[in-house]
Wavefront OBJ file of the C-alpha trace (Angstrom):
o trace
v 0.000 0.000 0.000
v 2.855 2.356 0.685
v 4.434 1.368 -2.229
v 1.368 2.265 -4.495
v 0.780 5.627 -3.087
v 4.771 6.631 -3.480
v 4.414 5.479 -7.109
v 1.309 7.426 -7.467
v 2.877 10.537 -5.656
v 5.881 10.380 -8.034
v 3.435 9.863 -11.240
v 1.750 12.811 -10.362
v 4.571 15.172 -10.439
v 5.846 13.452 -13.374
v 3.201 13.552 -15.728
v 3.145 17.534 -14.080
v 6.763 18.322 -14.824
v 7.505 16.821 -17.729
v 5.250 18.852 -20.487
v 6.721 22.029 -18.195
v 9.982 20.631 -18.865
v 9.793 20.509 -23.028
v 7.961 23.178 -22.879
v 10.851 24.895 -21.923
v 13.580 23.391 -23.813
v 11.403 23.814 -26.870
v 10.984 27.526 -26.468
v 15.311 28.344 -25.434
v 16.400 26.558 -28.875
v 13.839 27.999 -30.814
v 15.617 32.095 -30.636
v 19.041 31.039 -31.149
v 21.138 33.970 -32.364
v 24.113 32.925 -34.363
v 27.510 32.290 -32.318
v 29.567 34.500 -34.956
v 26.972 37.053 -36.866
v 29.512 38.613 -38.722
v 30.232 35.429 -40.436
v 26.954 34.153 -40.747
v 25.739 37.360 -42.381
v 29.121 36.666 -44.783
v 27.898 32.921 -45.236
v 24.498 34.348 -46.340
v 25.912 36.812 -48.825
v 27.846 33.922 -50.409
v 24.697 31.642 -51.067
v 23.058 35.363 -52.121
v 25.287 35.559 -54.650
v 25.154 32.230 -55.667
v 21.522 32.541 -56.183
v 21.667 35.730 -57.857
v 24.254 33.493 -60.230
v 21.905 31.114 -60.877
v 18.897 33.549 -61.828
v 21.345 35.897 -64.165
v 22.151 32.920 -65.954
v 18.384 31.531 -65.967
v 17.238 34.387 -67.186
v 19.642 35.140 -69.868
v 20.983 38.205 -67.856
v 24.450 38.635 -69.308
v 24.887 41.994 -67.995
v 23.502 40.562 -64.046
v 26.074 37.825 -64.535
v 28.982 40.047 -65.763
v 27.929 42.314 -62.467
v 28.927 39.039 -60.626
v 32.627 38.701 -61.641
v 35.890 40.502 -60.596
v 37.352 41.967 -63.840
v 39.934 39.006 -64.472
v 41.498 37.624 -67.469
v 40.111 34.126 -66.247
v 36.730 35.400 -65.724
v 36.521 36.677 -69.709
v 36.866 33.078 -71.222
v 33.794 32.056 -68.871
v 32.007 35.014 -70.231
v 32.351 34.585 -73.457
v 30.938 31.354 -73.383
v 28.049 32.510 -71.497
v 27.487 34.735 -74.050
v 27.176 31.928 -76.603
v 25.027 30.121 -74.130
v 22.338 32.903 -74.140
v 22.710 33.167 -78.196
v 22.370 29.285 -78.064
v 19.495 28.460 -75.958
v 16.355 30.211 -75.822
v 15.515 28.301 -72.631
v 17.783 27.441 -69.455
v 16.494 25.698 -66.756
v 18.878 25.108 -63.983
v 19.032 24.358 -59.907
v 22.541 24.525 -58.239
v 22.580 23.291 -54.636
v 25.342 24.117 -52.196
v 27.049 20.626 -51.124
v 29.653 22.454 -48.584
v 31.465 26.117 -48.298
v 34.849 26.389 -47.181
v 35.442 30.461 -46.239
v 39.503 30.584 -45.370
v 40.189 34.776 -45.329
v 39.222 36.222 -47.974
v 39.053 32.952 -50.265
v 35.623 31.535 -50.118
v 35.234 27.915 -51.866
v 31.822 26.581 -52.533
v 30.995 23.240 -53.741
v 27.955 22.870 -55.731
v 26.238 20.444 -57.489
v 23.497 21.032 -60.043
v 21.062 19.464 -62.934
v 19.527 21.714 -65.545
v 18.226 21.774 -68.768
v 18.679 23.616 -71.925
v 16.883 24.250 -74.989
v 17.232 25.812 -78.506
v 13.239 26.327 -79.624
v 10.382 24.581 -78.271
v 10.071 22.537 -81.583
v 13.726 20.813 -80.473
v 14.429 18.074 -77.923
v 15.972 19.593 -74.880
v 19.447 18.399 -73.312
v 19.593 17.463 -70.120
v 22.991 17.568 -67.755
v 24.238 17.705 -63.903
v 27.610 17.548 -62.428
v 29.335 19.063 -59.781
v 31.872 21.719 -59.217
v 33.428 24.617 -57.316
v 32.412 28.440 -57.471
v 35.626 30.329 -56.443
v 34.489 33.777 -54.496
v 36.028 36.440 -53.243
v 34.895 39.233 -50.733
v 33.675 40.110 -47.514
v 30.878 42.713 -47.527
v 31.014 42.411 -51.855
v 30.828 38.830 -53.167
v 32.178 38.455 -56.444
v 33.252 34.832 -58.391
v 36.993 34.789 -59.111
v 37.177 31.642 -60.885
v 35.554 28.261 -61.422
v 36.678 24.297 -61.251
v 35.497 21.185 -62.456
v 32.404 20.293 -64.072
v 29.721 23.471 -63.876
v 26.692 24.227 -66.694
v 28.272 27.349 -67.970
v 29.671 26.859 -71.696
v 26.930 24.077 -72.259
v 27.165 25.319 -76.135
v 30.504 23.755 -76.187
v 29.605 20.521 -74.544
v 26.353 19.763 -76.209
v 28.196 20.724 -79.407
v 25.494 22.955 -80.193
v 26.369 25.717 -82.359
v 24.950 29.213 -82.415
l 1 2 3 4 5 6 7 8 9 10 11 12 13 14 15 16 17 18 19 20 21 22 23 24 25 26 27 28 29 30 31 32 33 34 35 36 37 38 39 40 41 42 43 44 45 46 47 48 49 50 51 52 53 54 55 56 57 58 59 60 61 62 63 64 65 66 67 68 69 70 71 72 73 74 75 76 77 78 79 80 81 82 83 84 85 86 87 88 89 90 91 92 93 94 95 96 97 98 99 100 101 102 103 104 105 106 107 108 109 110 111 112 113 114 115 116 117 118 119 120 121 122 123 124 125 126 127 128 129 130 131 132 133 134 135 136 137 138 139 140 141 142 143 144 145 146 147 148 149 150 151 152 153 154 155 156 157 158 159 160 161 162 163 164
């Protein structure tokens, strides 16, 4: 008999504390601030401009995309074919993801992978492609793309051995 009314006691307060109790642990993680702002609000800007990448080059924008480079000799050959790109295709479809960032100074590495798909005219079969690849950026306030490696969708003209 003692025995059932400790066990009830202890029920009681248990089934009393316990919502209280994740209650509360629900409502302290959901306000988190960042532990380093500045360089969240840097890691934002970076998938910004990635984004903004991605729509320039959706959209056909070459002048958005050009906005998006730091003036180097590098950066021109990538432009060029861009250019062609736009001539190329009147349609481009395309989704990059961010796999992982690495942000070491200045020097900010993001790994992407993306699918996409571009085509001529409506009357033609579209091509279809995905890879993976690293956008090279620069920049701490202003992020701008300072080179590219491996396998990325710009220059599909080339690959696709389309034509203009």
């Amino acid at each position: 008999m003692i025995l059932l009314r400790f066990l009830n006691k202890h029920l009681l307060v248990l089934l009393i504390t316990f919502p209280i109790l994740i209650s509360l642990a629900g409502s302290g993680c959901s306000k988190k601030a960042p532990k380093y702002p500045e360089d969240h609000a840097r890691f934002q800007r970076v998938v910004e401009a990635i984004k903004t990448l991605e729509k320039a080059y959706v959209n056909r924008d070459a002048s958005g995309f050009q906005d998006l480079l730091l003036p180097l000799e590098n950066l021109d050959l990538l432009e060029a074919k861009v250019q062609e790109d736009f001539a190329t295709f009147s349609t481009i479809q395309l989704d990059l993801t961010i796999d992982r960032m690495v942000i070491d100074g200045d020097r900010i590495s993001a790994f992407v992978s993306w699918q996409g798909t571009w085509e001529r005219s409506p009357q033609e079969a579209s091509a279809q492609a995905s890879g993976h690849g690293v956008l090279l950026w620069s920049g701490n306030q202003v992020i701008l793309l300072r080179g590219i490696e491996g396998n990325l969708p710009f220059a599909m003209t080339h690959r696709l051995n389309f034509s203009s």
